[in-house]
C-alpha positions as CSV (number, residue, x, y, z in Angstrom):
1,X,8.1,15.9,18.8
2,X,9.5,19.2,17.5
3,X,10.4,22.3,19.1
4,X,7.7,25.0,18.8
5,X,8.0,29.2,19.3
6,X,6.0,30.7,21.2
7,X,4.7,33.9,19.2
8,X,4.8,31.8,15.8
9,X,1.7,32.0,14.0
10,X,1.4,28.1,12.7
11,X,3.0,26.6,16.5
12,X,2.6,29.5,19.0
13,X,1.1,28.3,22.5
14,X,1.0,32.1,23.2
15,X,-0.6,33.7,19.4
16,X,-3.9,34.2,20.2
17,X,-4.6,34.0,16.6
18,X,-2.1,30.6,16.2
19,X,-2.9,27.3,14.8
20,X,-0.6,26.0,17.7
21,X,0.0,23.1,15.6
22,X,2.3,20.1,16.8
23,X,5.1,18.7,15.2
24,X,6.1,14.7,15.5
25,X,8.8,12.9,13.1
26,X,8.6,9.8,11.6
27,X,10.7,6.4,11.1
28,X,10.6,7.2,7.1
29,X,11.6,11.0,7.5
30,X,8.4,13.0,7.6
31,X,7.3,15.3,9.6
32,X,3.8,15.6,10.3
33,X,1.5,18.6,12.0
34,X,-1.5,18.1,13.5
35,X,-4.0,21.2,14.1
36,X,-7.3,22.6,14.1
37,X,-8.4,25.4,12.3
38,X,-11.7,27.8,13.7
39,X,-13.4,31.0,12.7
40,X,-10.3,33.4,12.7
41,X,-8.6,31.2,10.0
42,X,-11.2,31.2,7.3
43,X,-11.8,33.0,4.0
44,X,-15.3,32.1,2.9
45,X,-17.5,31.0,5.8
46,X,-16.9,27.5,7.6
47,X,-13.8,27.2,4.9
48,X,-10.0,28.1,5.8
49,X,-8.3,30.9,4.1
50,X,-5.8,29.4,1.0
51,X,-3.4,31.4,2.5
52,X,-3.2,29.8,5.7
53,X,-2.9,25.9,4.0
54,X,-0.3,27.5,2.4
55,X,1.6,29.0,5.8
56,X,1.0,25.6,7.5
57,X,2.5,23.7,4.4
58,X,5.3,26.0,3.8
59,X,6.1,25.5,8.1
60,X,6.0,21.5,7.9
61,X,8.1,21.4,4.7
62,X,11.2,23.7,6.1
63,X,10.8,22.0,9.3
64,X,11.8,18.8,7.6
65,X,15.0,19.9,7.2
66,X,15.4,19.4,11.1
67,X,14.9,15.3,11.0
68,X,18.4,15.1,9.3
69,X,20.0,18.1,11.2
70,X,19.4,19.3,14.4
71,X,16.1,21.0,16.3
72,X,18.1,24.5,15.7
73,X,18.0,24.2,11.8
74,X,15.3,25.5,9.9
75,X,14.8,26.0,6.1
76,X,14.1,30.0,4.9
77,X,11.7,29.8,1.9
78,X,12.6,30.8,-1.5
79,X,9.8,29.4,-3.8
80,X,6.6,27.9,-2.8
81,X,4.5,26.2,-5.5
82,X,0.6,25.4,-4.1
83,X,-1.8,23.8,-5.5
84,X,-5.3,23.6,-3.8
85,X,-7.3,20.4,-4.9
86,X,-10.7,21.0,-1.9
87,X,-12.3,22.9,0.6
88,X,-10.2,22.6,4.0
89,X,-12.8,22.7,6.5
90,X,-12.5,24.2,10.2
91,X,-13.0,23.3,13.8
92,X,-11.9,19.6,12.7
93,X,-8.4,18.2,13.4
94,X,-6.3,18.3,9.9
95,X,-2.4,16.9,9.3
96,X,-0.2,18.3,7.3
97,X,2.9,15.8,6.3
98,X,6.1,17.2,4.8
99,X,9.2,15.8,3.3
100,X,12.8,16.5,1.7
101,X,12.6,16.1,-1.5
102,X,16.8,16.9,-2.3
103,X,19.1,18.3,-0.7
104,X,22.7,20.2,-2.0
105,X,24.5,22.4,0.3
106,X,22.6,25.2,1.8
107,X,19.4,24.4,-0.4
108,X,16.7,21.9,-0.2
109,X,13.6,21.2,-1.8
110,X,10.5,19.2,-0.1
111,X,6.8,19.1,-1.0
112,X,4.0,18.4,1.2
113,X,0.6,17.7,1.7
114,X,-2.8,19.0,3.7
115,X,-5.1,15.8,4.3
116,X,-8.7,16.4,5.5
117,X,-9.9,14.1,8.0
118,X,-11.3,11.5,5.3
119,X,-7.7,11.1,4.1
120,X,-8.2,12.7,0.8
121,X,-5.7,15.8,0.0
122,X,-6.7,19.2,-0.1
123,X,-3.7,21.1,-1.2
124,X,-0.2,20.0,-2.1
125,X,2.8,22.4,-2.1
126,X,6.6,22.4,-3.3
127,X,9.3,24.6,-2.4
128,X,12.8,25.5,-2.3
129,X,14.8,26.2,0.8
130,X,17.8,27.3,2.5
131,X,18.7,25.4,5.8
132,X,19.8,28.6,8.3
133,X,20.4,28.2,11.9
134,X,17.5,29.9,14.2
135,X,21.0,32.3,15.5
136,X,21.2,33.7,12.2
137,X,17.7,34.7,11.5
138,X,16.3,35.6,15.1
139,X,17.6,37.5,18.6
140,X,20.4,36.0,20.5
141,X,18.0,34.4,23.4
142,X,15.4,33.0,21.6
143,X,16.0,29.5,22.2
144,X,16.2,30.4,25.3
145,X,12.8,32.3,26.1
146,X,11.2,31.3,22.9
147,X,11.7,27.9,21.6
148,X,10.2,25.2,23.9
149,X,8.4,21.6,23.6
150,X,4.9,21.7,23.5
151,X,3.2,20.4,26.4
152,X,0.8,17.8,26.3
153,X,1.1,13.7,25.7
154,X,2.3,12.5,22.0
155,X,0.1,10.2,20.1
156,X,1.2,6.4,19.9
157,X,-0.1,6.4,16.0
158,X,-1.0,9.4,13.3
159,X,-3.5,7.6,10.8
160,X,-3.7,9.5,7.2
């Protein structure tokens, strides 16, 4: 399981307006999110906002970069390429499972996916990154205050 921030808008335990998504790595270097969305996330009604697919997507595929690195390395967006293929639902649990596509130097690509709870996908993305340590792009004691592991038990299996 990943670190999460407290304030962030995908992961925050304490943003009343989060998706307080979790974060679990796997053996063949994914990560994958698990989350609900409800009312305050959608665009038309009973339908999530593109926008927010996209911020969840763009979240699991910079996170990536952290299964190779270190829980203190994250990956600052520079392009992000989306492409919505269906409706993402709310108030049912959705996954989100992101990857490293390359990786040379400072810069990375990965692409990801949004999978409804039927396993079809919803919206695919691609970006390009660069990997920046959470001390260059936030205050000195954040990782102190500010990034913590979620609470709660970690599921033996994620099925797609």
């Amino acid at each position: 399981m990943q670190p999460i921030s407290r304030e962030c808008l995908v992961c925050g335990t304490e943003n009343a307006l989060g998706i307080k998504a979790r974060f679990f790595e796997t053996t063949t270097k994914e990560l994958i999110a698990l989350f609900t969305l409800h009312h305050q996330h959608q665009s038309y009604p009973g339908i999530a906002h593109g926008g927010i697919s996209a911020t969840v997507l763009d979240e699991v595929i910079g996170r990536a970069i952290m299964i190779d690195h270190d829980h203190q390395t994250f990956g600052m967006t520079l392009d992000l390429q989306v492409r919505y293929r269906k409706p993402v639902p709310l108030d049912v649990e959705l996954k989100v499972v992101g990857r490293i596509d390359s990786a040379k130097g400072r810069l990375f690509e990965g692409s990801g996916e949004l999978y409804l709870p039927d396993g079809s996908v919803a919206v695919e993305a691609h970006g390009k990154y660069m990997k920046r340590r959470i001390d260059q792009i936030t205050v000195a004691d954040f990782t102190d205050t500010s990034w913590v592991l979620p609470e709660g038990e970690v599921p033996a299996t994620i099925v797609i």
